[in-house]
N, C-alpha and C positions, 0 to 999 in steps of 0.2 A: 626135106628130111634126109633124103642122098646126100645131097650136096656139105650139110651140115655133115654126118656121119665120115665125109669125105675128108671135110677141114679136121675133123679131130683125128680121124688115123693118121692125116698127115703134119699134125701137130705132137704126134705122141712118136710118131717115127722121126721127128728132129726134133725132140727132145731123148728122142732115146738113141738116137747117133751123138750126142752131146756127152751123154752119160758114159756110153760105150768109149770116147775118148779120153774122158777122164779116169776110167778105168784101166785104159790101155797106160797113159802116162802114170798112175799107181804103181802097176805090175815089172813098169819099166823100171821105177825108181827103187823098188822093192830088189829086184834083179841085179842093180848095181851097188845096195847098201850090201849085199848077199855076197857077193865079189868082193866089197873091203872087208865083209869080217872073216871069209876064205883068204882072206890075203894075212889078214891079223893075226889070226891063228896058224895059221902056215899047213894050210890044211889043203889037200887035191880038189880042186874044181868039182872034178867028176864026181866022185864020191860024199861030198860034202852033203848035209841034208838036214835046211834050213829048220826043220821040224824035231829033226831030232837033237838039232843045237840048243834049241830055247827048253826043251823039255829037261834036260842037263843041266840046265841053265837055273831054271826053274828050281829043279831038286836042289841044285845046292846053295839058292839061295833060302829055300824053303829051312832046310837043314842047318844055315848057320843061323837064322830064325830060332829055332833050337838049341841049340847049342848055346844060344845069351837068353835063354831064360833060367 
């Protein structure tokens, strides 16, 4: 029963070291699409804020949504 309880924690911790890297390469890829569109826009690194782009984003795509009906 040990032994068994043993293989599955250690089957659920490399599987979830797997996972963990896939997330890291997401966050990274996320990171550097975040970078071309602070570059596109011509907007400061620092200040940039990926959340409040898409929410902008968002509104006025919402809005011309509106606007053609």
């Amino acid at each position: 029963m040990i032994i068994m309880n043993i293989a599955l924690l250690f089957n659920f911790i490399k599987d979830a070291g797997k996972e963990m890297e896939s997330l890291d390469e997401g966050l990274q890829k996320i990171s550097e699409l975040t970078k071309q569109l602070v570059n596109y826009f011509c907007e400061n690194e620092k200040s940039f804020k990926i959340e409040e782009c898409i929410s902008n984003l968002n509104t006025f795509c919402d809005r011309v949504k509106q606007c053609q009906k």
